[in-house]
N, C-alpha and C positions, 0 to 999 in steps of 0.2 A: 528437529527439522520442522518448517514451515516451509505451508501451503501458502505463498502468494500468488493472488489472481488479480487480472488489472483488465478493465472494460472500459471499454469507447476507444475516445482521444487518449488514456494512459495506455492501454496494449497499443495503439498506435505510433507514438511516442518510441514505446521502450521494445517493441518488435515481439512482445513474446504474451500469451494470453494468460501464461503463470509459468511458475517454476517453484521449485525444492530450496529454501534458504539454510542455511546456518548460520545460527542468530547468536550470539547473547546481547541484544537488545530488551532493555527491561518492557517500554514501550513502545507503542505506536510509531510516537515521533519518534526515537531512539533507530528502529528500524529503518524509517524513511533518513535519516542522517545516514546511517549506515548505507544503504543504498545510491544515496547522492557522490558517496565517493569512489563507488565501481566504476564508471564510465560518465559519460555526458549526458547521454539519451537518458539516465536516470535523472539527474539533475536536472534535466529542459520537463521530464514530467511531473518532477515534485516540487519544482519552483513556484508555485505559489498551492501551498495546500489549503489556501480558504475557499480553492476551486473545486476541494476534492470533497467526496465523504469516505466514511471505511467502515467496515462491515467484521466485525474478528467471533470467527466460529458462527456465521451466520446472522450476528445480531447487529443492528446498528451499532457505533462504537464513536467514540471521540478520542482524538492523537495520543491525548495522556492514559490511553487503556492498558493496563501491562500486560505483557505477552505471556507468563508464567502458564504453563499450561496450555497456550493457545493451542489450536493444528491450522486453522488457517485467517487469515487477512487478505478482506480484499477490498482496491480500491478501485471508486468510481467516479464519475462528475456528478453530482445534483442531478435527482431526477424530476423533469416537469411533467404535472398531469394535466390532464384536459376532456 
């Protein structure tokens, strides 16, 4: 099992701040496909993932990161500072 967590415009999107997945997703991307074909609201949040970043086990992360091992993923928009 995987920890997904989704912040901003994704938990608003997809209505829930995380849940408990069961994956066999190798990565990243693999997940987010995986997800786009449970319902719609997943699809309208991971329609364009050059919008997103992800974070897997805490660390910053890019689509292609495999999930072997993971506990958790999570996604967020770009964050600006100032």
């Amino acid at each position: 099992m995987i920890d997904v967590v989704y912040f901003a415009w994704v938990r608003e999107r997809i209505g829930l701040p995380r849940e408990q997945i069961k994956t066999d997703a190798a990565t990243v991307a693999d997940l987010v496909a995986e997800l786009c074909t449970r319902e719609e609201r997943y699809a309208a949040a991971f329609a364009d993932i050059t919008a997103l970043r992800v974070a897997v086990d805490q660390e910053l992360a890019d689509f292609e990161t495999p999930l072997a091992g993971v506990r958790e993923v999570a996604f967020f928009p770009p964050m600006t500072g100032g």
